[in-house]
C-alpha positions in Angstrom: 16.1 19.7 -26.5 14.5 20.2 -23.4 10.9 18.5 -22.2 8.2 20.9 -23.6 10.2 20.9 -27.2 10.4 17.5 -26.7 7.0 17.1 -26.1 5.8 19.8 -28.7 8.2 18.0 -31.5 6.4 14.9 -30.8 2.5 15.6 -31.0 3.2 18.0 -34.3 4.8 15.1 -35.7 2.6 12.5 -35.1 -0.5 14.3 -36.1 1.5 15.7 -39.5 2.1 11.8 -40.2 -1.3 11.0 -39.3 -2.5 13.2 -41.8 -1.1 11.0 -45.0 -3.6 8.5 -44.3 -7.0 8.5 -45.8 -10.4 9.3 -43.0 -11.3 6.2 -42.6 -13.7 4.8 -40.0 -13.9 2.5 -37.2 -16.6 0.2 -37.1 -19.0 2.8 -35.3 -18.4 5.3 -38.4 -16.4 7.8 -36.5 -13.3 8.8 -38.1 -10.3 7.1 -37.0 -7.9 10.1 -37.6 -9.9 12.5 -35.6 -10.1 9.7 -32.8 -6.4 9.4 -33.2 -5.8 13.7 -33.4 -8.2 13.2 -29.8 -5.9 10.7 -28.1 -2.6 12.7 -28.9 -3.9 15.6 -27.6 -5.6 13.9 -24.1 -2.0 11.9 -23.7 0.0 15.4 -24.3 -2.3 16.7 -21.7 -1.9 14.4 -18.7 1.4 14.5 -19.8 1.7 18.4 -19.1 0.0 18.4 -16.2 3.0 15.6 -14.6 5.5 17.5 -15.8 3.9 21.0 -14.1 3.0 19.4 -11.1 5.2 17.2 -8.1 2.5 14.2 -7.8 1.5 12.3 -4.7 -1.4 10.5 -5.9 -1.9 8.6 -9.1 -4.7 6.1 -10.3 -4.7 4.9 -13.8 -6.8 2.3 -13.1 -4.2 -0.3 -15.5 -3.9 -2.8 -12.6 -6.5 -4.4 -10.5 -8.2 -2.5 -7.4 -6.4 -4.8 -5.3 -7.1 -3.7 -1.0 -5.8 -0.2 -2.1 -9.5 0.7 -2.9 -11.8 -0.2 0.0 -16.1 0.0 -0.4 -17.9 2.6 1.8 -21.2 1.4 2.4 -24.2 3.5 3.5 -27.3 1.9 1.5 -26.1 -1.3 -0.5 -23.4 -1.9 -2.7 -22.7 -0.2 -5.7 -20.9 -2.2 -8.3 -17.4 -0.9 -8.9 -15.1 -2.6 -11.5 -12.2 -1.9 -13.4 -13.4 -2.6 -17.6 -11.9 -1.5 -20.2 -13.6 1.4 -22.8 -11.5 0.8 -25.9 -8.3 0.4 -25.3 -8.0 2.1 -22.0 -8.7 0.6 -18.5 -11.3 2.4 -16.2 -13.1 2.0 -13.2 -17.0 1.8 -13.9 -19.3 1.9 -11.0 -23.2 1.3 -11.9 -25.8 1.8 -8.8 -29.2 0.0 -8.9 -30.8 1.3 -6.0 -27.4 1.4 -4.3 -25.3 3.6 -2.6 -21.9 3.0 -1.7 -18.2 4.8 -2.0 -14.7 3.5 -3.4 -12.2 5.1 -1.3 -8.1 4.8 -0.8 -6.4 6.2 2.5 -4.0 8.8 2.0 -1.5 10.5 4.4 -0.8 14.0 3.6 -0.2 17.2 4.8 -1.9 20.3 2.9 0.9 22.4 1.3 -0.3 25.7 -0.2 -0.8 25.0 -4.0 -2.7 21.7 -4.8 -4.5 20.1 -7.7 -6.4 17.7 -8.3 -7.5 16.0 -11.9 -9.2 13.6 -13.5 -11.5 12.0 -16.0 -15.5 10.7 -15.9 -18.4 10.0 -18.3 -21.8 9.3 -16.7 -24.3 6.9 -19.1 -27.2 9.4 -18.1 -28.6 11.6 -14.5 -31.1 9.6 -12.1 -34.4 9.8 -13.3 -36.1 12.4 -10.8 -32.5 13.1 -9.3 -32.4 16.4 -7.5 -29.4 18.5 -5.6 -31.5 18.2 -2.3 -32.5 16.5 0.2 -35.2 14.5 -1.5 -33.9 12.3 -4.6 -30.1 13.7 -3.8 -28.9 11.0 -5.7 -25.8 11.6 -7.9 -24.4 9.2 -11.4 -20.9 10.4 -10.4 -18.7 12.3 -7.9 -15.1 12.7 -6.7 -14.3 13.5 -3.0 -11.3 14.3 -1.4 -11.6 13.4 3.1 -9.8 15.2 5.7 -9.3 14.5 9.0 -11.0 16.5 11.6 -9.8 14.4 15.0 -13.7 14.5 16.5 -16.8 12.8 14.5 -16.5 12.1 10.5 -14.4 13.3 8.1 -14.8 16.5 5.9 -15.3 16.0 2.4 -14.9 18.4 -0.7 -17.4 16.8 -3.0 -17.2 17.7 -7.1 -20.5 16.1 -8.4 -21.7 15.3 -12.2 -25.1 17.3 -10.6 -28.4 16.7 -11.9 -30.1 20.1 -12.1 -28.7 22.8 -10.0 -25.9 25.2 -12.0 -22.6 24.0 -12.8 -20.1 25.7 -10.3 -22.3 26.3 -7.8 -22.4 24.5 -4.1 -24.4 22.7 -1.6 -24.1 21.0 1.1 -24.7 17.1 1.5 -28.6 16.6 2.9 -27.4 15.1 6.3 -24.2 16.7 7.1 -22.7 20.4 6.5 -19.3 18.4 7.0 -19.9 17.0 3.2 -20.0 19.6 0.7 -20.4 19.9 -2.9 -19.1 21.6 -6.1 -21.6 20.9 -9.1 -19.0 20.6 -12.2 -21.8 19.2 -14.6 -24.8 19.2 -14.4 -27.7 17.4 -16.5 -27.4 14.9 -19.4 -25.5 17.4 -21.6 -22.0 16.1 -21.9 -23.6 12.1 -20.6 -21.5 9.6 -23.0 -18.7 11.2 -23.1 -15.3 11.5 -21.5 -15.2 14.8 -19.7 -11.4 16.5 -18.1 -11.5 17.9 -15.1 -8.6 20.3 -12.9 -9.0 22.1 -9.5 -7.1 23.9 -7.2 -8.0 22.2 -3.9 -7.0 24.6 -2.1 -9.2 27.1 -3.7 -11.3 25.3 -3.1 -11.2 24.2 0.2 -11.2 28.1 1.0 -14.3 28.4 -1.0 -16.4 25.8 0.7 -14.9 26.1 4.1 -14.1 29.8 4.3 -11.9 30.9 7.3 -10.9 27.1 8.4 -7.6 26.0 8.2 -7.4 22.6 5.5 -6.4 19.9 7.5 -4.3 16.5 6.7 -5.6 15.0 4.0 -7.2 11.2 4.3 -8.8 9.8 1.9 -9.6 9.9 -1.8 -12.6 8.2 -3.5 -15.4 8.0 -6.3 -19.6 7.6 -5.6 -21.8 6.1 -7.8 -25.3 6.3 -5.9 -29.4 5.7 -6.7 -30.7 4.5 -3.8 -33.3 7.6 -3.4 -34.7 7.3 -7.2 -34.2 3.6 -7.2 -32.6 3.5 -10.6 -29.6 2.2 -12.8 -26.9 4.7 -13.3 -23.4 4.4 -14.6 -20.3 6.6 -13.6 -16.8 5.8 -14.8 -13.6 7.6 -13.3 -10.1 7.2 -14.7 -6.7 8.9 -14.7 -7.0 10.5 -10.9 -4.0 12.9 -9.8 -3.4 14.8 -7.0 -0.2 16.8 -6.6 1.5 20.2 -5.6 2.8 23.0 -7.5 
């Protein structure tokens, strides 16, 4: 039996056994079969995505940060703290009029196909939180760095935006060298676990056009609100980057 029959065999049995027991309910009165059916189906997923894709970077958030994951500070510190959200560890960062990065130093060369995935869930947008310069305050984003040898880093930036159209782009208020992709946008999908998967190099291309992508340094979450002076929550969990 090779892995994908494997696989395949496994989630069609699981969820066939699952369905001999009776809908009950957790103690929020959501049904415990379709939460199970959810969690099968996430886990065969991520599992997928290994098994396509030769990995370099993995954060499950399971252990503590430990000095892997380093603050970024630029107004105040945002609180960022691996918790637990059922049964699953997550890191949960919650701004009050802070803005400040978690970041981990990476080492590696571009190679032509990259991806990079993960999951968030943002409690709600920054009251009066805009895409530009004034109020550009954001409940979640994921960056990747790269080094450019003279002044700061590069950044591709995919934001949880507050008003503008998802998949559109802008660039960060203070520096072209920091720009964005809005994924989400708005209080929508706010609550709720949302999957994300990118080609990096796509979109590096995209946001960089004609420019070579250059070694990759750095990979980190920003929970800010230091503009609209406001509490926000953003949680990040099961980070991958790899190659095809």
């Amino acid at each position: 039996m090779n892995y994908r029959e494997g696989l395949t065999g496994f989630v069609t049995g699981f969820v066939t056994g699952l369905l001999l027991f009776p809908l009950t309910t957790d103690g929020y009165g959501e049904p415990m079969l379709l939460k199970a059916i959810a969690g099968v189906l996430i886990f065969a997923a991520a599992v997928s995505l290994a098994a396509e894709t030769n990995i370099l970077f993995r954060e499950d958030f399971e252990k503590p940060l430990g000095d892997r994951w380093q603050p970024i500070k630029f107004e105040g510190l945002t609180d960022y703290q691996v918790k637990t959200d059922g049964s699953n560890s997550c890191l949960v960062g919650i701004a009050k009029g802070t803005a400040s990065a978690l970041a981990t130093r990476l080492d590696l060369q571009p190679v032509a196909a990259m991806v990079i995935a993960w999951r968030w869930k943002i409690d709600r947008c920054p009251a009066n939180g805009t895409d530009e310069p004034r109020m550009f305050d954001h409940s979640a984003r994921v960056f990747v760095s790269f080094d450019t040898f003279i002044g700061p880093p590069k950044t591709i930036n995919y934001a949880w935006a507050n008003q503008v159209k998802t998949n559109s782009t802008f660039d960060h208020p203070s520096s072209s060298r920091a720009r964005f992709i809005a994924l989400r946008s708005g209080d929508v999908q706010a609550g709720g676990w949302v999957e994300e998967q990118r080609d990096l190099v796509a979109d590096w291309k995209r946001l960089f056009p004609g420019e070579k992508m250059p070694r990759i340094t750095g990979l980190g979450v920003f929970t800010d609100s230091d503009e609209t002076k406001v509490s926000v929550t953003g949680a990040y969990d099961d980070i991958v980057l790899g190659r095809r």
